[in-house]
C-alpha positions in Angstrom: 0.0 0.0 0.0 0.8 3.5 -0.6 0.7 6.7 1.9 0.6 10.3 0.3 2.2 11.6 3.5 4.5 9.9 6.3 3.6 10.1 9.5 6.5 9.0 11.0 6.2 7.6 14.9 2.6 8.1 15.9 1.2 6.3 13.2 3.3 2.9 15.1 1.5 4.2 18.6 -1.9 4.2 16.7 -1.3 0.8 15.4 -0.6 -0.5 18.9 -3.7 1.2 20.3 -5.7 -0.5 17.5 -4.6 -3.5 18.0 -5.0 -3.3 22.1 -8.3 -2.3 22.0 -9.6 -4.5 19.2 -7.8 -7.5 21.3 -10.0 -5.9 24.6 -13.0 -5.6 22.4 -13.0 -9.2 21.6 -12.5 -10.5 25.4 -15.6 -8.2 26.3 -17.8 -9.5 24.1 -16.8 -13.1 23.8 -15.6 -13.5 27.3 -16.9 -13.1 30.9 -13.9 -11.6 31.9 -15.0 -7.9 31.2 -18.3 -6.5 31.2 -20.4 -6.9 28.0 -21.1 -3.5 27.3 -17.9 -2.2 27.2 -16.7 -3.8 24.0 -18.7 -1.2 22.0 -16.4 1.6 23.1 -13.4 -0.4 22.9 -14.4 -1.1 19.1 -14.8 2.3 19.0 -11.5 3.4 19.9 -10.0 0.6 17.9 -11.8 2.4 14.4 -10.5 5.4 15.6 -6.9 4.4 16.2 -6.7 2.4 13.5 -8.5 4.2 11.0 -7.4 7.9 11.9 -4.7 8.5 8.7 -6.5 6.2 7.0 -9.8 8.6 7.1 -7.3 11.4 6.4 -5.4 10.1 3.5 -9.2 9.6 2.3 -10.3 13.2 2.6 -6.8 14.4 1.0 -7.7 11.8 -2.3 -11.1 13.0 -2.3 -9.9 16.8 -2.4 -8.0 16.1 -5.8 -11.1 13.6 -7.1 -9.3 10.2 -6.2 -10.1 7.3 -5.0 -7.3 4.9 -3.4 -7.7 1.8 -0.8 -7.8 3.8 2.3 -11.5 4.6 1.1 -11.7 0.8 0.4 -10.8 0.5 3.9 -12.6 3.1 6.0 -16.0 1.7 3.6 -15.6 -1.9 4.1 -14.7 -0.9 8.0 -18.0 1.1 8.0 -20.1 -1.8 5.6 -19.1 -4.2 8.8 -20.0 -2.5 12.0 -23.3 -1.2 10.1 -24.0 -5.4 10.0 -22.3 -5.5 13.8 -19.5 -7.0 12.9 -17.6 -4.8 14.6 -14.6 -7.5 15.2 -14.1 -8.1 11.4 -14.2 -4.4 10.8 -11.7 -3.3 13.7 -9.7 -6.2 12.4 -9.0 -4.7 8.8 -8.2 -1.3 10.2 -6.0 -3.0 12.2 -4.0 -4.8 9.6 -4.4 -1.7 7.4 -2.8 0.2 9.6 0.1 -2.3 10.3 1.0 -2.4 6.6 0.8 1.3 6.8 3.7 1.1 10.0 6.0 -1.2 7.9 6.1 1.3 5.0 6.8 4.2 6.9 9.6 2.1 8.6 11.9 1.2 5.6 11.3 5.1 4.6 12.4 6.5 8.0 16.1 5.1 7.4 17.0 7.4 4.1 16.3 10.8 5.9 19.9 11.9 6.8 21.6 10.9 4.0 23.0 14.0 3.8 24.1 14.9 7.6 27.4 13.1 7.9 28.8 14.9 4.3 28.3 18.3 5.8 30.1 17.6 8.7 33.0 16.9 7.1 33.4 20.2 5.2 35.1 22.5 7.6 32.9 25.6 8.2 35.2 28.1 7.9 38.9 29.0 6.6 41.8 31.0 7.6 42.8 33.3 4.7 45.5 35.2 4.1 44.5 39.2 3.2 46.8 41.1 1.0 48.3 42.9 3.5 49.5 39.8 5.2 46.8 39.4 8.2 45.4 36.1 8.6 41.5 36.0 9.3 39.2 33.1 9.6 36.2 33.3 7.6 32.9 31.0 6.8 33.9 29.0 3.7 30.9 30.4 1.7 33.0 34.2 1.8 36.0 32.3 0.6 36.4 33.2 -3.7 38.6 31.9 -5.9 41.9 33.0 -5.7 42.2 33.5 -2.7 44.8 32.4 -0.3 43.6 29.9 2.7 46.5 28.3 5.3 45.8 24.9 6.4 47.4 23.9 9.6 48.7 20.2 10.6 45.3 18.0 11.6 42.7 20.4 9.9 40.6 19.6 7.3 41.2 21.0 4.0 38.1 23.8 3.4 38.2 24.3 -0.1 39.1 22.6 -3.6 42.2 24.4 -4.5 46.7 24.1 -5.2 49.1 24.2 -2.8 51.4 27.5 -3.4 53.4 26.9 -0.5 54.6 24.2 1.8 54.5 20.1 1.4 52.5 18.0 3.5 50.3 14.6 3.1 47.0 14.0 2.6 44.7 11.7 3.9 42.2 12.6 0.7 40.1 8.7 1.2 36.5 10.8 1.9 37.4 11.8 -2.2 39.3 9.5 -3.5 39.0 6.5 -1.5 42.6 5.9 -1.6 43.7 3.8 1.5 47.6 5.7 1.7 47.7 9.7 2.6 49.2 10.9 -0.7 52.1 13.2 -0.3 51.1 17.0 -1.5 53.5 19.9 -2.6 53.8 22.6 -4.4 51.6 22.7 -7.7 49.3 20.0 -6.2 45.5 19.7 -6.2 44.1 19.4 -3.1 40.0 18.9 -1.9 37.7 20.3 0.6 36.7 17.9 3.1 40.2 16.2 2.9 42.3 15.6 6.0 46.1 17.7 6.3 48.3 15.3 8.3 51.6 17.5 8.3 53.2 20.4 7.3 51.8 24.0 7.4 50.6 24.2 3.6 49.3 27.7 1.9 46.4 26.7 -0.6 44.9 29.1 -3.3 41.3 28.5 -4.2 40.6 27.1 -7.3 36.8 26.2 -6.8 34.4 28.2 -4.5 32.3 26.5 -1.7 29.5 25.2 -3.9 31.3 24.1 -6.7 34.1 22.0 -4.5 34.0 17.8 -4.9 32.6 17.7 -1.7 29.7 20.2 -2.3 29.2 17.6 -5.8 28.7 14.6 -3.7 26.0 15.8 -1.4 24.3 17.1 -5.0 24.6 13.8 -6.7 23.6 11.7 -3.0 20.1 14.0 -3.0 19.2 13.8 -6.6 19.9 10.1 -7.1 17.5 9.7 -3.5 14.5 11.5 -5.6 14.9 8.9 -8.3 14.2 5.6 -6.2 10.2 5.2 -6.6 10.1 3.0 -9.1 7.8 0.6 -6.6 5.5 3.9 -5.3 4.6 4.7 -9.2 3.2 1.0 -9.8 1.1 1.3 -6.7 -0.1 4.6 -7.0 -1.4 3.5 -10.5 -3.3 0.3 -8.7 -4.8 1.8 -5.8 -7.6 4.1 -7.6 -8.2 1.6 -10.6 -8.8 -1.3 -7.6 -10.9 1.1 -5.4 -13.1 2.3 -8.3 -13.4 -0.9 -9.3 -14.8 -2.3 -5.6 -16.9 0.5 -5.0 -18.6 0.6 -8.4 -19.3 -3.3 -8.2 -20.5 -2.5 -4.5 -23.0 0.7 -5.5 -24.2 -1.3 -8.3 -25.2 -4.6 -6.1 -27.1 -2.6 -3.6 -29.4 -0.4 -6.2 -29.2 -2.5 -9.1 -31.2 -5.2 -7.6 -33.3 -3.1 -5.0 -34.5 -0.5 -8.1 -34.5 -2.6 -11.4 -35.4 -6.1 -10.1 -38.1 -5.6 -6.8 -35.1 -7.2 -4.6 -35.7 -6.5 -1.2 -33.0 -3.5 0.6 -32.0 -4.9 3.8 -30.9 -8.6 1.9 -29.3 -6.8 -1.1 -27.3 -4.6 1.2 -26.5 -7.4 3.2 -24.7 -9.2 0.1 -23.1 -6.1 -0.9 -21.3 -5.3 2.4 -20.2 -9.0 1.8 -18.6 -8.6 -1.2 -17.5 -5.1 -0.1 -15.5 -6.9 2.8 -14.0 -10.2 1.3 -13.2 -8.2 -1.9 -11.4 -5.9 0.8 -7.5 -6.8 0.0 -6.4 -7.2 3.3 -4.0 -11.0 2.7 -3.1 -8.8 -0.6 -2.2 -5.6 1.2 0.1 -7.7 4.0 1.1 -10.4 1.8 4.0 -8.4 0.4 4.9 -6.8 4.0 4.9 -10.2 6.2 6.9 -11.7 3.5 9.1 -8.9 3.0 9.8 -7.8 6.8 10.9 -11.9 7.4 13.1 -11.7 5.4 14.5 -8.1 6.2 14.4 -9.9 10.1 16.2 -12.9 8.2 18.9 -10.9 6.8 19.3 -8.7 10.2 19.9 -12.2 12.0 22.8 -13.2 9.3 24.6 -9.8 8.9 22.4 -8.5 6.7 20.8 -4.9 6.9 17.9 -4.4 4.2 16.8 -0.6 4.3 13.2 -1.5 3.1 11.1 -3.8 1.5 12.0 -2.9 -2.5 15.8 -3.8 -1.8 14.8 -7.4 -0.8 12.9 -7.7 -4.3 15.5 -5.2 -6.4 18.4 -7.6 -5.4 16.7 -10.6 -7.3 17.7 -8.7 -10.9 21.0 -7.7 -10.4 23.7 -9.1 -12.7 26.1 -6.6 -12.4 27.9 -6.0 -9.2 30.3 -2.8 -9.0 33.0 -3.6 -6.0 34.8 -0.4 -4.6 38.1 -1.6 -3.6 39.3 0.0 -1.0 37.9 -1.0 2.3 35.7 -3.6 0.2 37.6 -6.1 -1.6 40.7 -4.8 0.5 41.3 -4.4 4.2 42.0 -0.6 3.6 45.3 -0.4 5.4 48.7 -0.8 4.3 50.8 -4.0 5.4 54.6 -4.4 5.5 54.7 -7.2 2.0 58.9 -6.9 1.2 62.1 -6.7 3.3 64.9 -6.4 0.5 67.7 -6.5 2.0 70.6 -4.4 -0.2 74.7 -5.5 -0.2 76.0 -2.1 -1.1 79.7 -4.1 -1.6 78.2 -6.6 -3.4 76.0 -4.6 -5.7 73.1 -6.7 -4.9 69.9 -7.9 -2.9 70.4 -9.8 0.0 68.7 -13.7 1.4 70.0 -13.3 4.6 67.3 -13.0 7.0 69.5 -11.2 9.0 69.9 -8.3 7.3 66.2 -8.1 6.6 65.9 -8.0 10.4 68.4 -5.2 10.8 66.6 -3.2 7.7 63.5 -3.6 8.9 65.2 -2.3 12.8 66.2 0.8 11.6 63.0 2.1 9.6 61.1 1.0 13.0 63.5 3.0 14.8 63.0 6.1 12.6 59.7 5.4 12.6 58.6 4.8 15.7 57.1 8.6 16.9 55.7 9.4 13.3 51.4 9.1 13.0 51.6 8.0 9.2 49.8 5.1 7.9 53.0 3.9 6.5 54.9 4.1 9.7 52.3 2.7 11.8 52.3 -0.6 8.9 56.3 -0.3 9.3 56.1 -0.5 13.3 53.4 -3.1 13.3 55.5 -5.5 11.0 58.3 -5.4 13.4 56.5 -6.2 15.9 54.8 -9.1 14.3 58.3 -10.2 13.6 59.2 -9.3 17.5 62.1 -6.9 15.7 63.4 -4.4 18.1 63.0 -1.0 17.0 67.0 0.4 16.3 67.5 3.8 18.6 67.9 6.8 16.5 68.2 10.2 17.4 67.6 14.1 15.9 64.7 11.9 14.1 63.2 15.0 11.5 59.9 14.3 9.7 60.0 15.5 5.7 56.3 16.0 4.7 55.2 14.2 2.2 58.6 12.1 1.4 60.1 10.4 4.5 61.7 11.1 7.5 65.9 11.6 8.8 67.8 10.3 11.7 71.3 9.4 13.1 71.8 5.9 13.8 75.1 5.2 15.6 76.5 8.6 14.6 75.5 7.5 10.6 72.9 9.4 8.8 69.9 7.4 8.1 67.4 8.5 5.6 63.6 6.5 5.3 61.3 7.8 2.4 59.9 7.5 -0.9 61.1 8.2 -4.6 61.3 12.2 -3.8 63.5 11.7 -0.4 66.4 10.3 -2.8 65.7 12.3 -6.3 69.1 14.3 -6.0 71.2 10.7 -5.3 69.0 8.0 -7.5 71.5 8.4 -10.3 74.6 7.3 -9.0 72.4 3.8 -7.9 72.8 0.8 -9.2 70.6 0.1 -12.1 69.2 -2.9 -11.2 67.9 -0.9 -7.7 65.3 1.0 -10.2 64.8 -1.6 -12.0 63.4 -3.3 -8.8 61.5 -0.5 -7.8 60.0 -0.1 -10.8 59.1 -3.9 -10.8 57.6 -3.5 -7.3 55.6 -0.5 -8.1 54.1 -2.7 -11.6 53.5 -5.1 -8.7 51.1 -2.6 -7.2 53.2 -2.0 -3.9 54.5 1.4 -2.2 58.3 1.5 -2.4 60.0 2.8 0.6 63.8 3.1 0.3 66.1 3.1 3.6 69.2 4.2 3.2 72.8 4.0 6.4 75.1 6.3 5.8 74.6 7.6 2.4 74.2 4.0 0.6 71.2 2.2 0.1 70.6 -0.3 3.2 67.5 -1.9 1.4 63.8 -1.5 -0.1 60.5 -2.2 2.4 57.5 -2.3 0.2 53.8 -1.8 1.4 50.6 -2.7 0.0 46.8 -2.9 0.6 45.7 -6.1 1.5 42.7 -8.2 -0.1 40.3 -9.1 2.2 40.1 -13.1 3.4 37.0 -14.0 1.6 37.2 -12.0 -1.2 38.3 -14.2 -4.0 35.9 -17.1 -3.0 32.7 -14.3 -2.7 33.3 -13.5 -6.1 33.9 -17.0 -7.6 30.4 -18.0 -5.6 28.8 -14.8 -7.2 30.0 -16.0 -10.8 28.5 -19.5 -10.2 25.4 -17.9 -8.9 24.6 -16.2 -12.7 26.1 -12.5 -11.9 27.8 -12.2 -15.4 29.5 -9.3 -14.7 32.1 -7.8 -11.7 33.6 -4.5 -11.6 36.1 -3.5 -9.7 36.2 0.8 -8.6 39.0 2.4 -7.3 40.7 6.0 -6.9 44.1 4.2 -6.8 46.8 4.1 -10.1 45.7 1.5 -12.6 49.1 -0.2 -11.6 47.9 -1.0 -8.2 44.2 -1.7 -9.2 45.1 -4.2 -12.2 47.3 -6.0 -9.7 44.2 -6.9 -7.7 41.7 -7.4 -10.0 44.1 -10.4 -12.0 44.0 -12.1 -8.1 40.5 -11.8 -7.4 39.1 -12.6 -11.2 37.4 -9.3 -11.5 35.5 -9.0 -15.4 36.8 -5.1 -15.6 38.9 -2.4 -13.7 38.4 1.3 -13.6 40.8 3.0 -11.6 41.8 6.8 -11.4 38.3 7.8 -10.4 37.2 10.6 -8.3 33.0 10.5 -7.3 31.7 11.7 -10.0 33.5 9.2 -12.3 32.3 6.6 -10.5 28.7 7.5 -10.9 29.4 7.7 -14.6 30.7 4.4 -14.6 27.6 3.1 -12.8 25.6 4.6 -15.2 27.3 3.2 -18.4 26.7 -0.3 -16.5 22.9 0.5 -16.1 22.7 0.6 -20.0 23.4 -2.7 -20.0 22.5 -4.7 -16.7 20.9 -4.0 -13.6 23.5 -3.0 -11.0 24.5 -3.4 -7.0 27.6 -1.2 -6.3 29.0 -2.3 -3.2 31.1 0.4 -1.2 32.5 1.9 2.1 33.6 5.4 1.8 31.7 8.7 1.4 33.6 8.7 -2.1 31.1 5.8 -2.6 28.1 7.5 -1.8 27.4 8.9 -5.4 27.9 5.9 -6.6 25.9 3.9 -4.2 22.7 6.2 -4.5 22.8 6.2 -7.9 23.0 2.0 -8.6 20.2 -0.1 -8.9 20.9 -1.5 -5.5 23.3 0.2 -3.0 25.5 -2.2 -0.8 27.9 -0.5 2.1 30.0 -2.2 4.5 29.4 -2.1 7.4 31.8 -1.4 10.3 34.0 0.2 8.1 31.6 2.3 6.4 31.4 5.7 6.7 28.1 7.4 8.3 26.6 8.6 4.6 28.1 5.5 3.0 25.8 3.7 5.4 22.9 6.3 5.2 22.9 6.6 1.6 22.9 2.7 0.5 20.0 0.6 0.8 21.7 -2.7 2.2 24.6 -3.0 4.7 26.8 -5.7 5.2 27.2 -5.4 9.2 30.5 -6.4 10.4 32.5 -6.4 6.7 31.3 -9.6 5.9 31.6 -9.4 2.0 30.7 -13.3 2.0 27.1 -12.0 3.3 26.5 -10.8 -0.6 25.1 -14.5 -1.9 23.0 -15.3 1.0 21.7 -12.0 0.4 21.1 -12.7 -3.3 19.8 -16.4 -2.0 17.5 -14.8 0.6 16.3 -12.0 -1.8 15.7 -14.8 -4.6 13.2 -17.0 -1.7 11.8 -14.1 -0.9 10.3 -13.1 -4.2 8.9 -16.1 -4.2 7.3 -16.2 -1.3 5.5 -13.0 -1.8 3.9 -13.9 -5.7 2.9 -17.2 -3.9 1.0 -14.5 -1.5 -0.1 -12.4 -3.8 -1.9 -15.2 -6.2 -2.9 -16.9 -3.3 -4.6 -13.8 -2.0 -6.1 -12.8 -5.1 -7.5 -16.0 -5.4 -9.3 -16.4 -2.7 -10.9 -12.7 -2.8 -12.1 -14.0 -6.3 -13.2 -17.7 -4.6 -15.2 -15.3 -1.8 -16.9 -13.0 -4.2 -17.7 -16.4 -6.5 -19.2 -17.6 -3.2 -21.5 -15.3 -2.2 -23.2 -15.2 -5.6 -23.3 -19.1 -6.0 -24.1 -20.0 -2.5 -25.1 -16.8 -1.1 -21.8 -16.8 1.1 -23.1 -15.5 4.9 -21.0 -12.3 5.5 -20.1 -15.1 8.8 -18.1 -17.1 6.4 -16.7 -14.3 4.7 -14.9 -12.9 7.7 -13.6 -16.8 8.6 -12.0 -17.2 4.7 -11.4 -13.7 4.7 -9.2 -13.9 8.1 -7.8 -17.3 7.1 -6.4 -16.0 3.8 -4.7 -13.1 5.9 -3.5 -15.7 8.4 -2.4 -18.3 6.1 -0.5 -15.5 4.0 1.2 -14.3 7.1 2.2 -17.8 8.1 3.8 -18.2 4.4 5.3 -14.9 4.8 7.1 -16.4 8.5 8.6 -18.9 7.1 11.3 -16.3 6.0 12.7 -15.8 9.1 14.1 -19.9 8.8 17.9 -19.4 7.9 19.7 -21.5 5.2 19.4 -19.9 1.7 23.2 -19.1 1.4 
């Protein structure tokens, strides 16, 4: 069913009340355990309550010269207490309003799609005036051209280039990149993006609404205003049904009583019969008690469905878009190489020795720096239960490494930049091997004792456990296509993609190339992006079916997609295509089974002149029985 408006929390406290005093009702009049006369006024109460947005929704489709099933509803409610049967009327507003509740629930999570991106863009920025005076100002006064400072651990407030000063940049809310990028002069930087060292001066290149950021929330809200594909087919069969009903209805109660001498009080009797078994109560929470069991399911396995149409729009995907950062990959770096260099010899050493002591003295260097790299650096020697060397005068570098002294030797840690000046006089086959590395898909890190190379430490994002056999399992399943997303070099993304058996790669993407991408794949499939990072939410929205993980997901990430892997369990994605597939099934076996009994009810009271009695008893058992179906959802063992 269909609701013009949402009425959010009160319309679940209605339900309840309905429900309370319909249950009350009954014990009063069927029981000895409350006075007789009082389940008249709990009846009442229990059309009210259950019937209030109904009646409302009603008067706002009559207003504009509708007709939709809350009028269905309210009359077949109304048909039934005029016959007393006050318990069979209480009961459909009852289960009317229920379905009502579950809608309004899998809306309710989409709302603040939009809250956690705003956070993240700093409110205000500290530019420098001509006249050398530094003032901070709200980001919206901030024009191009201007000249904003950016301190160590702020957040970046504008899109612009670094004119002064090197640093690194954790940029992963853009880019999605899992290793802060290291950012000097000439650079592009963006708003929203994380300065982890070094004082940088930035000139604006991009104003406040027209910064990457600012395009995200813009593409997130106008991909959320596109999703009712489900809301357009049910606001085209709610008037057609009513009219229908309440045509049939009219004409059954004058029909006979003007034209053919029938007598009022028995036409109008078979009337309000047909009026209530043609009422589409098993059809209206058929789809919901289905739907919800499995949502309940898929919450039980690590599975969060957002609402109802994800459980049924996951059955025709055949296209899954992975993010890889954070998805297919763990999202932090990891020590993978300890190449040990002879600087006599010319060569790279096996002795695991000297790996040991290489691996000593970047910990040592390392050991009071806060980048991702170091931490990976520290954390391997400690795996390896490798004693940090002591180093003193240690001097971070921004963006290219750090310096230290090493038993009164000079000690240098860093990338390709740290060593530009000396890479020349190296031995050929030390580029060669860096260059290999780097094909490979790894960070190179060179260390270097006393002015010669000591050895090579490489770093790399690591693939997630499961990923490999999640993808195989998807293959076998009849997804004919996997794509793999990524902000990283094409180097890097290839690398992964050949170990995983990923169909195609697109790396080098920023948001809004990823939404393209997306699109180009709707041309040809129906598509679930699967992502983590707020550089995913575009993305995400945008897809046929958004899938975010979950503990490592980002707040909008989460918000914005319309399934969540709870606890980064990519293997969750084919018991959710398994539980989606059962589920669909289980709601068309609802909704024919529903439709055929309204049409075996209606049959009956014209063949057997069907008492309204045994209306409300196949009625109620059809709404049962589809309920029951619906239950047996919540069973686990579709993966």
């Amino acid at each position: 069913m269909a609701h013009s408006h949402d009425y959010g929390p009160m319309q679940k406290w209605l339900t309840a009340a309905c429900a309370l005093t319909l249950a009350l009702g009954a014990v009063a009049e069927f029981t000895a355990f409350l006075p007789q006369g009082l389940a008249i006024w709990f009846y009442v109460i229990s059309y009210i309550s259950g019937g209030y947005f109904g009646f409302f929704e009603t008067i706002y489709h009559l207003r504009h010269r509708e007709l939709n099933i809350d009028f269905l509803m309210i009359s077949a409610a109304l048909g039934a207490a005029l016959l007393g049967q006050w318990v069979e009327g209480a009961t459909l507003l009852f289960l009317f309003s229920l379905s009502g509740s579950l809608e309004s629930y899998a809306l309710d999570k989409s709302r603040h799609a939009i809250h956690s991106l705003l956070k993240l863009r700093p409110q205000e920025g500290l530019r420098r005036n001509p006249d050398g005076t530094e003032e901070r100002i709200p980001v919206e006064e901030l024009k191009i051209d201007d000249i904003v400072i950016v301190k160590p651990g702020e957040h970046i407030p504008v899109d612009g280039k670094i004119v002064s000063g090197q640093t690194t940049v954790d940029q992963s809310t853009i880019t999605g990149e899992s290793i802060p990028v290291p950012k000097e002069h000439g650079d592009i930087v963006f708003a929203a993006t994380l300065n982890e060292n070094g004082v940088i001066e930035v000139r604006i290149t991009k104003t406040a609404k027209d910064t990457t950021v600012a395009k995200i929330i813009g593409l997130v809200e106008s991909a959320q205003k596109n999703k009712a594909k489900t809301q357009r087919f049910l606001d085209e069969f709610e008037p057609r049904y009513a009219i229908s009903v309440i045509i049939t209805v009219i004409a059954l109660i004058f029909v006979p009583w003007l034209f053919m001498g029938h007598d009022f009080d028995s036409t109008f009797y078979r009337a309000i019969t047909v009026l209530v078994v043609a009422s589409p109560c098993a059809l209206i929470i058929s789809t919901p008690a289905s739907i919800i069991s499995a949502i309940a399911n898929g919450a039980k396995n690590g599975i969060l469905f957002k609402g109802g149409v994800y459980v049924e729009q996951a059955v025709e995907i055949d296209t899954i878009a992975f993010d890889k950062t954070g998805t297919l990959t763990k999202g932090m770096p990891s020590v993978i190489d300890l190449l040990a260099y002879d600087s006599v010899k010319q060569t790279f050493s096996d002795d695991p020795g000297q790996s040991e002591k290489l691996l000593a003295i970047a910990a040592g260097c390392e050991l009071h720096s806060e980048h991702h790299l170091a931490k990976a650096i520290i954390n391997k020697s400690a795996e390896l239960s490798v004693v940090p060397a002591a180093v003193q005068n240690m001097q971070a570098i921004p963006g290219r490494g750090v310096e230290a002294i090493y038993k009164g030797k000079p000690v240098i840690v860093g990338n390709e930049k740290m060593f530009e000046n000396v890479m020349d006089t190296w031995n050929s086959l030390i580029t060669e091997k860096a260059s290999q590395l780097r094909n490979e898909g790894k960070t190179v890190v060179f260390v270097s004792l006393d002015n010669q190379l000591a050895g090579i430490i490489t770093l790399a994002d690591q693939i997630r456990e499961k990923s490999k056999d999640t993808i195989s399992r998807l293959k076998k399943m009849g997804i004919s296509k996997i794509v793999m997303l990524t902000g990283d070099n094409n180097e890097v993304a290839q690398s992964i993609a050949n170990r995983l058996g990923v169909d195609e790669v697109c790396a080098n993407l920023l948001p809004d190339e990823k939404v393209k991408v997306i699109e180009q794949l709707k041309q040809t499939g129906t598509v679930a992006m699967v992502g983590d990072g707020v550089n995913d939410a575009p993305a995400l929205a945008v897809s046929d079916l958004g899938i975010a993980m979950g503990a490592a997901g980002t707040d909008v990430a989460l918000e914005t997609a319309d399934i969540v892997l709870m606890g980064d369990e990519l293997s969750k994605l084919p018991y959710l295509l398994n539980l989606s597939q059962k589920a669909k099934k289980v709601v068309w076996q609802n909704i024919i089974f529903s439709m055929a009994v309204i049409l075996m009810l209606i049959a009956g009271v014209f063949l057997v002149d069907l008492p309204l009695t045994l209306g409300v008893i196949g009625h109620e058992g059809s709404t049962l029985l589809v309920v029951l179906n619906g239950l047996r959802l919540l069973k686990s063992g579709f993966g």
